[in-house]
N, C-alpha and C positions, 0 to 999 in steps of 0.2 A: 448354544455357545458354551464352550469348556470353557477352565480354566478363568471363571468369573472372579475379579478380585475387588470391583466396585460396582456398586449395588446402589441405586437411589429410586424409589419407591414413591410417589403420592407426593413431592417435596414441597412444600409449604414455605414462605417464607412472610412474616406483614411486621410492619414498623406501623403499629397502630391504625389509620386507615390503607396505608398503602401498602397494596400487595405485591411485593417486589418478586417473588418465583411462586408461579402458579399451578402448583401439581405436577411437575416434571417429574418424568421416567427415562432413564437408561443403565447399563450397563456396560462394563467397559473389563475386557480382558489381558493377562495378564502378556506383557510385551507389544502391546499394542498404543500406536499415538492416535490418539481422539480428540480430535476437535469439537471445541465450543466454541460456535460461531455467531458474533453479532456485533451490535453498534454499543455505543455508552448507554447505558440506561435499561439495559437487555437480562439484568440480572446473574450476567458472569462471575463477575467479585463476591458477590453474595454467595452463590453457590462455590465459588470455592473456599469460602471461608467456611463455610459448613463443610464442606470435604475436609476440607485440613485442620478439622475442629477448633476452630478459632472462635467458631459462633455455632448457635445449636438453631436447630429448625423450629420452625412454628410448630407443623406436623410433620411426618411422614416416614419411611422407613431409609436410613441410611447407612450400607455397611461398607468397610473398608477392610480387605484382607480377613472379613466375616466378625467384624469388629466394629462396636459405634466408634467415630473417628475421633473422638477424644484420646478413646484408649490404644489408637494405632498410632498417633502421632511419630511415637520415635520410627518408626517405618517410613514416613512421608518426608518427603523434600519440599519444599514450597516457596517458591518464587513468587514476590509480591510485586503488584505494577510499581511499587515505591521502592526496589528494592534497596536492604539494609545492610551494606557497605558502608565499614569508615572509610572515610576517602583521607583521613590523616593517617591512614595505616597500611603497611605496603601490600602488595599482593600475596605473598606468604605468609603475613601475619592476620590478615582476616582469613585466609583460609586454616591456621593455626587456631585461631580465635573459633572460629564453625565451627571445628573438631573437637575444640574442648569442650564447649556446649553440651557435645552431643557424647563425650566421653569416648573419644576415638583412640585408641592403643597409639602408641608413640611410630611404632613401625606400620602398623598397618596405614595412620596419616603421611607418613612419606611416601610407601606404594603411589597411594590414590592421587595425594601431591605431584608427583612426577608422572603418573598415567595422564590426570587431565588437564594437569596444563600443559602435557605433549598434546594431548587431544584435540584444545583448542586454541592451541598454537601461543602458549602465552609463557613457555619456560625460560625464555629468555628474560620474561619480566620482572620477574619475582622479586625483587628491593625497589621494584616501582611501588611509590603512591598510587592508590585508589583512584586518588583524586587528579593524576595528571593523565589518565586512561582514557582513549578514545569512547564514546558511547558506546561503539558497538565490543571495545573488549571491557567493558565496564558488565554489559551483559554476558558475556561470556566466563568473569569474574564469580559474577552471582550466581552463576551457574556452577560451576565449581565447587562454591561455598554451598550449594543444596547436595550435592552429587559426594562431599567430603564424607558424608557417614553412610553412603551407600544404601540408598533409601529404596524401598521396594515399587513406591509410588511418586512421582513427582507432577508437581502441580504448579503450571506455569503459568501466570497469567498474563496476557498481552507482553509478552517477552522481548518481542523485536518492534515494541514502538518507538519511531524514530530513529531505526538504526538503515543504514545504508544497506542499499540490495545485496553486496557483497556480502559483509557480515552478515546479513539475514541468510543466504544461503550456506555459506559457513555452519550459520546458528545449525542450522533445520539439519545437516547432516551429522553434525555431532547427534541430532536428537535421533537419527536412524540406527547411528553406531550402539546411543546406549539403550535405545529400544530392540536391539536384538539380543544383547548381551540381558534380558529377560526384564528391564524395567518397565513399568505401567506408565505413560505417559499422557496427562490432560493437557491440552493446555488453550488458551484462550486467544480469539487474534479478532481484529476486527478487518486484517486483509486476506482479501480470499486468494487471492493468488500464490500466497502460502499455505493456505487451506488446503489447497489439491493437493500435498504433501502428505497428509493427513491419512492415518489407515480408511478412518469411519469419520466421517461428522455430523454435527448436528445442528443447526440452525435453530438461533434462539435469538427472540423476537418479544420485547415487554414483557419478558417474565415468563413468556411459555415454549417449549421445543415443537418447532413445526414439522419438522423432519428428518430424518438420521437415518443414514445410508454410508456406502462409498459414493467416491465420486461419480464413477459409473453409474451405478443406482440411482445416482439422485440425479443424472445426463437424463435417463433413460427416463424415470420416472416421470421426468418433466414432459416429454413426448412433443418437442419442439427441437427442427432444426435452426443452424443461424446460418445467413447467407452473408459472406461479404460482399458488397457492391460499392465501386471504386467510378467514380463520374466528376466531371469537371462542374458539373452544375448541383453540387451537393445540397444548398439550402431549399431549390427548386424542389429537388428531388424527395428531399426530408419530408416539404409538407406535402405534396403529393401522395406519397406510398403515405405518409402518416392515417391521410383520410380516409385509408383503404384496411385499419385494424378489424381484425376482429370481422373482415368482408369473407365468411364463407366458401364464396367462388375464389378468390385470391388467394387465402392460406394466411395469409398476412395478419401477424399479431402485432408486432412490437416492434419500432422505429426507431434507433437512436445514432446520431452525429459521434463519429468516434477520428476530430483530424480529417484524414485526407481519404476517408472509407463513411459506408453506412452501415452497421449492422442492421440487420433486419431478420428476426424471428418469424419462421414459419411452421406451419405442420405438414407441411410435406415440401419437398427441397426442389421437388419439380415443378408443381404447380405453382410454388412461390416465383420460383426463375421464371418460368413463362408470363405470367400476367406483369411480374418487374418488366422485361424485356418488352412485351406490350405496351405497356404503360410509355417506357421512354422514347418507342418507336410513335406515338400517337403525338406524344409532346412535344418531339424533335429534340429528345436528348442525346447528350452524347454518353455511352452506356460502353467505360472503358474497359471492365470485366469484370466476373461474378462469380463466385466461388463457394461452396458447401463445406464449413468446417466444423467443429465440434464447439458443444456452446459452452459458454466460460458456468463455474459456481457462480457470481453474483449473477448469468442470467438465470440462474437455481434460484436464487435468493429473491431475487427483484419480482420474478413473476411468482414465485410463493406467495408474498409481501402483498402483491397486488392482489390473487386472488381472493385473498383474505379482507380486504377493505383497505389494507393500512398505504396506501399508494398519496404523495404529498401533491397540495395543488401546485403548481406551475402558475404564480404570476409575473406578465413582464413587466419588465423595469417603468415605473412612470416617468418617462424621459419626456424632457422638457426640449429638447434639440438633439438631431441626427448629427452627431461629427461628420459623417461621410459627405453633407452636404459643404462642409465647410473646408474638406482638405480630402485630398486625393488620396488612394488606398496605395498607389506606386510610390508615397513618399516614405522619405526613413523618419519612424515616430523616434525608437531607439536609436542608436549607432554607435560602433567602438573600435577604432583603430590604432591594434598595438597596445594595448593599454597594459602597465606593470603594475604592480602593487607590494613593494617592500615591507616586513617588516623587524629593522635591523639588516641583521643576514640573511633573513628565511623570504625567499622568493614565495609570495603566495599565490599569485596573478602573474603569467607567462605571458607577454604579448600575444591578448585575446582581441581575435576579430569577431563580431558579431553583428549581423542589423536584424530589427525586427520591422513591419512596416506596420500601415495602420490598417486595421481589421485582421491579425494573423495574431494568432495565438502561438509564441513561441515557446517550448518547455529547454528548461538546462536541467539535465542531471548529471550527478556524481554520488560519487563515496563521502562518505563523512574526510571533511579535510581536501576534498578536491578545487578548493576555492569558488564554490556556488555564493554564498551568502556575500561573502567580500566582493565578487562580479558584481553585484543586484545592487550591492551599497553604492558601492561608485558607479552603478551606470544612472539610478537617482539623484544624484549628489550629493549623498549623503558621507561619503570616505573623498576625499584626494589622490588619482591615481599618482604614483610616482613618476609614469611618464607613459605618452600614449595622448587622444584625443575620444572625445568622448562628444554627442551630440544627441540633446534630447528635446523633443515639440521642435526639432528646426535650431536649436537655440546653442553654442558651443560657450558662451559664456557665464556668468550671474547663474551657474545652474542651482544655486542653492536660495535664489529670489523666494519673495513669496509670492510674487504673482506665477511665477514656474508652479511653486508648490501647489498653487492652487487647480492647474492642469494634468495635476498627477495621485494616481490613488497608491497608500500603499497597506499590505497587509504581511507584517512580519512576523518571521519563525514562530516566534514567544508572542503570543497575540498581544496588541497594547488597550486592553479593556479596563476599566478601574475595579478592581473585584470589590471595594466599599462602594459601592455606586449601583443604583440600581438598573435595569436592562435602556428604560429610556431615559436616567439620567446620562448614559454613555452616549447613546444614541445622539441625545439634544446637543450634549458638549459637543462631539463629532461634528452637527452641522453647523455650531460656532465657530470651527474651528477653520471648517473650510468653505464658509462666508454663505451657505445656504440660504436664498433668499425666506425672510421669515413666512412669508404668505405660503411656501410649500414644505413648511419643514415637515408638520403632522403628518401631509401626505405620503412625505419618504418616510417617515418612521411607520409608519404604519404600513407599508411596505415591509419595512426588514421584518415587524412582529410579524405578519401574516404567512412570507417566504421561511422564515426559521418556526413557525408552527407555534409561536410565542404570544399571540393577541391573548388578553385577559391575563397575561401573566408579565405585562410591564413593570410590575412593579418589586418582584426579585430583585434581591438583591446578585448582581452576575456574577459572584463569586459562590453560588447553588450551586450555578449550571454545571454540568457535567463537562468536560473538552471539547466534545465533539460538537455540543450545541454552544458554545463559547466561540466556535468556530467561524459556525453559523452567520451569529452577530458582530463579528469581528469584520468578517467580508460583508455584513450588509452596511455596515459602519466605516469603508474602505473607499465605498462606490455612490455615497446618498448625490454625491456632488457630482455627478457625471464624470468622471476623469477620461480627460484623450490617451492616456497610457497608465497602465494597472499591471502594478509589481505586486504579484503573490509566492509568499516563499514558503511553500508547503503548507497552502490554504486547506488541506482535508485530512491533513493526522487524526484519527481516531474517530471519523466521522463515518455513520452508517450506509450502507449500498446506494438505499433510498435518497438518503441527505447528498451523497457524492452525486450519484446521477442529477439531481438539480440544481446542486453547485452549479454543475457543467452544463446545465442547460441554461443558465445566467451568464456564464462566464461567454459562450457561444452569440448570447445573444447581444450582450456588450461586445464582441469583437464584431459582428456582422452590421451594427450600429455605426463602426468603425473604429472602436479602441483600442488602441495595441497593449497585449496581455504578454510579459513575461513571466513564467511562472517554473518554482521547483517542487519538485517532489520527489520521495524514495519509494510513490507508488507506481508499478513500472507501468503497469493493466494501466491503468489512468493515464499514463503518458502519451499512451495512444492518441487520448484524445486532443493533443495538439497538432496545428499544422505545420509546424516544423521541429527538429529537435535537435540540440547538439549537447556531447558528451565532452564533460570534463574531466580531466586524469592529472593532477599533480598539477594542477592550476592554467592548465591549455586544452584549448576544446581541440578534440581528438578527429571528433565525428559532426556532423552536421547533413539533415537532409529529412523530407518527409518520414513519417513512421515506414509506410511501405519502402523508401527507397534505401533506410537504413537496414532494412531486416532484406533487400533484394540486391545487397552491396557484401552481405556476411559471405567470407570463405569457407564451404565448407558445407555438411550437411547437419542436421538435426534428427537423430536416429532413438526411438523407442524402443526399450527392449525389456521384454516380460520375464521373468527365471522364476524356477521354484525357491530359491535362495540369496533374496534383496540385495540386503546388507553385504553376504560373500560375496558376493558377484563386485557390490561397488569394490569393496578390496582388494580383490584380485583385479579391476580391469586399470585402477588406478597404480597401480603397479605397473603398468602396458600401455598408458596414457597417461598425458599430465592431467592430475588431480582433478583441475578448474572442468576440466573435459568429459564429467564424470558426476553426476548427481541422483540423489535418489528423490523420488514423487514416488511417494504412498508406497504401491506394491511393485511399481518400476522404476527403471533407470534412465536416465535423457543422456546421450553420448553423442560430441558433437567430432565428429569427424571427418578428415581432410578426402579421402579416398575412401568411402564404403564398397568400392568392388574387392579393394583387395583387403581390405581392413574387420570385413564382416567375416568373411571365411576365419579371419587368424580369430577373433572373438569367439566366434563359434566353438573354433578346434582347444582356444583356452579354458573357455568355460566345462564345455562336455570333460574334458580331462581331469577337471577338480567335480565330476561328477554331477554338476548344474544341470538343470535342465531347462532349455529356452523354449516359453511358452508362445512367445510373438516378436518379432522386428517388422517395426514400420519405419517408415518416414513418416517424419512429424513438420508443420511450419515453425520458422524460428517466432520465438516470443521478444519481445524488446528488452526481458529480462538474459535473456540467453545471448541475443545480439549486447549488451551493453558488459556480460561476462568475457564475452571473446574478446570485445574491442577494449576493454580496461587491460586483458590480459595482455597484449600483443601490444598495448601501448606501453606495459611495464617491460614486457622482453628487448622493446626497442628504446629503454629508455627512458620515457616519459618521467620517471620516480627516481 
């Protein structure tokens, strides 16, 4: 590898007994974005804090631009998970403020001023407050303020948590723009589906790097296809093929419920199809279609994890009573007809229709500000629509009872955990709260310690915990009471591959029990996993419909395209197509286009002209992330905003 500009060797890190980076190695070249990929607790922070000399290692060799990183610092940018914005100060005056810090020439701070907040879109803002910024241009702020003294290396860490898909992809293209223009970029993420963005990654797991590749390499290396398989009898079929891992003659690895499909991991794409198709022809399934497509980074991640030991048990819920026995799956659990929501002048809530039923896992997503949070309040009773009808367990009045309350679980954005309180003092309040009969409390708590990997350690205090395990016990502290309908509004920010996939394997098992699950997330890969989904734009669901029927209703096609030159290539075709139409992933580009017969020829004849050269165009399937970019965009062309 030329052009090395970070060097880490042997890297050490221990806070007395606990060894938080265990001997890490890699290297990271210059204009390149490298991913560090993992859960909370994975020794990310740490090691970037040793990069950005913040903290110095136990042992080991660490250079930066062939420098220990104390002594490179003015070279570095560094983006903290905390990051440090006055939010009493406008947006030109913390980026004024950065610059003085760092001793920026008066002229050369306006250049960089007017470059990047052309860049990311924020020149219009400049006499705003910090503090009245959206989340996701709050990050794009502090981006700015690291990017203000023109740093050789920047070092990001978890940058886009909690920021809306859109902003997120925003983010990640600026981060291609200033990664060609010759900056070194780290940066840290716990969603993989940004990860494939990524030149090289690395996977990192309690302290130690498991793997580091591209993405391709690390496809390849795994040596596992995924089949999609799409059948009306999905729970049947789960434990069926489940029983069949790891079965030599079958090919069959790895099982998992993703909504209205099954992924299923093979080692060979044929022999898998056949004994599936066996299989369902023995059982008298209905086997709607099957498909070979390319398998995601977290199935990188998940069976890394697993081969390694670190794979979490799966217990089911100890349910005391099946709801399904006691109410029909065709009835509406949720419901919301027309419903507004005022605040002053500002329309937050557009006359929203929605029903969820019981046992359906419904997911809402949007953009930060798309009125997700405000729908979920008023469809619990927790807000007063302004006007509209609203009906929940059957019930359209008294929804704010407690005996309602007591049929309903909820777990909100901001988790409600007491951080002075220890794990099972929350716990025990929790099952006070919602009348747990005492002869089963121990049992569900000891439950949520065993499911969150917590036994023996009840007695932290939950303000330790890291987020991601905060999570954890937030949704086992949501659910101890059985609830017939379970509101989660972004149950898995910051939570690990391993932790999300049995999230979802509780969350599946409580709807199949019969409870009805609405839930939001900015994770779009995880959206999947519901059986219905509708899109919110400007406070109106836009879209509504299975994952497959959302992503088999998009206009258009979803085209890959490989160049010897990333970055130009996005520039030039976004000039040729609207922007939104146009992103870059790692060493390629994703271009969604209305007409590829005639549209590929004029690309081709552009790029060759500016002397590009096109390494590959494929067709690619649309992602939920790609479906959820065209249907925001088309909903704002027509209005919606």
């Amino acid at each position: 590898m030329s052009n090395i500009v970070i060097k880490v060797e042997g890297l050490y890190k221990r806070y007395g007994n606990l060894v938080a980076v265990k001997g890490i190695n890699f290297a990271v070249k210059q204009g390149e974005i490298f991913g560090l990929i993992g859960p909370d607790g994975a020794g990310k922070t740490t090691t970037f804090h040793i990069l950005g000399g913040v903290m110095e290692a136990s042992t080991g060799n660490i250079q930066i631009l062939e420098k220990r990183p104390r002594d490179a610092r003015l070279a570095i940018g560094y983006l903290t998970q905390q990051f440090s914005l006055y939010l009493d100060l406008s947006v030109n005056e913390n980026l004024r403020y950065s610059a003085g810090l760092r001793e920026v020439p008066e002229k050369l701070f306006l250049e960089r001023r007017n470059k990047y907040l052309r860049l990311m879109g924020l020149e219009k803002f400049g006499n705003r407050l910090a503090g009245k910024l959206s989340g996701g241009m709050k990050q794009k702020l502090a981006l700015c303020c690291a990017l203000v003294s023109r740093p050789e290396i920047l070092l990001l860490d978890e940058p886009t948590t909690g920021v809306d898909p859109i902003s997120r992809r925003e983010f990640w293209d600026v981060l291609a723009a200033i990664a060609s223009e010759g900056v070194t970029v780290v940066v840290a993420t716990p969603y993989l589906d940004e990860a494939e963005r990524c030149h090289r990654i690395a996977l990192m797991y309690e302290g130690e790097i498991y793997q580091i590749g591209t993405l391709s390499q690390l496809r390849e290396n795994l040596g596992l296809q995924r089949l999609e398989v799409r059948t009306n009898g999905i729970e049947v079929a789960e434990q069926l093929l489940y029983k069949l891992t790891n079965n030599k003659q079958t090919s069959i690895v790895d099982v998992q419920t993703f909504g209205d499909r099954l992924d299923v991991l093979v080692k060979d794409a044929s022999v898998g199809t056949a004994a599936i198709q066996t299989i369902f022809h023995q059982q008298q399934l209905e086997l709607n279609d099957i498909q070979t497509v390319d398998p995601t980074l977290e199935n990188v991640f998940v069976s890394r994890l697993r081969a390694s030991g670190k794979d979490l048990d799966f217990s089911p819920f100890p349910r005391q009573s099946k709801i399904q026995n006691l109410i029909s799956k065709l009835d509406i659990a949720i419901g919301a007809n027309k419903i507004r929501k005022l605040f002053g002048k500002f329309q937050a809530v557009k006359s929203v229709d929605l029903e969820v039923r019981y046992g359906e896992i419904y997911g809402l997503l949007g953009a930060n500000g798309a009125g997700k949070t405000t729908t979920i309040k008023i469809l619990c009773g927790l807000l007063e629509p302004t006007s509209g009808k609203i009906s929940l367990a059957g019930k359209t009045k008294n929804l704010d009872s407690s005996a309602l309350r007591q049929r309903i679980g909820y777990m909100s954005q901001k988790f409600t955990l007491y951080d002075d309180l220890t794990i099972v003092q929350n716990l025990e309040f929790y099952c006070g709260v919602y009348d747990v009969p005492t002869h089963l409390r121990r049992t569900k708590i000891d439950w949520v310690l065993k499911t969150c990997g917590l036994t023996g350690r009840e007695n932290m205090l939950t303000g330790q915990l890291p987020g991601g395990w905060k999570q954890r016990v937030a949704f086992g502290a949501s659910v101890m009471h059985e609830p017939e309908i379970l509101f989660l509004d972004e149950p898995t920010s910051g939570v690990d591959p391993l932790a999300r996939r049995q999230f979802w394997r509780l969350i599946n098992d409580f709807a199949r029990s019969g409870t009805a699950v609405l839930v939001t997330t900015h994770y779009l890969e995880e959206a999947e996993q519901c059986n219905r989904i509708g899109f919110m734009v400007g406070g109106e669901i836009v879209a509504q419909g299975s994952p497959s029927e959302i992503k088999a209703s998009q206009p258009g096609y979803l085209i890959e395209v490989v160049t010897d030159k990333t970055q130009k290539s996005s520039i030039l075709l976004k000039t040729l197509l609207a922007p939104w139409r146009v992103s870059v992933f790692g060493d390629s580009l994703h271009l969604l286009l209305e007409n590829p017969e005639t549209e590929i020829p004029h690309i081709r004849a552009i790029l060759e002209t500016d002397e590009i050269n096109i390494l590959s165009i494929r067709y690619i399937p649309f992602s939920l992330e790609d479906c959820f970019m065209s249907i925001v965009q088309r909903a704002e062309v027509l209005g919606f905003q």
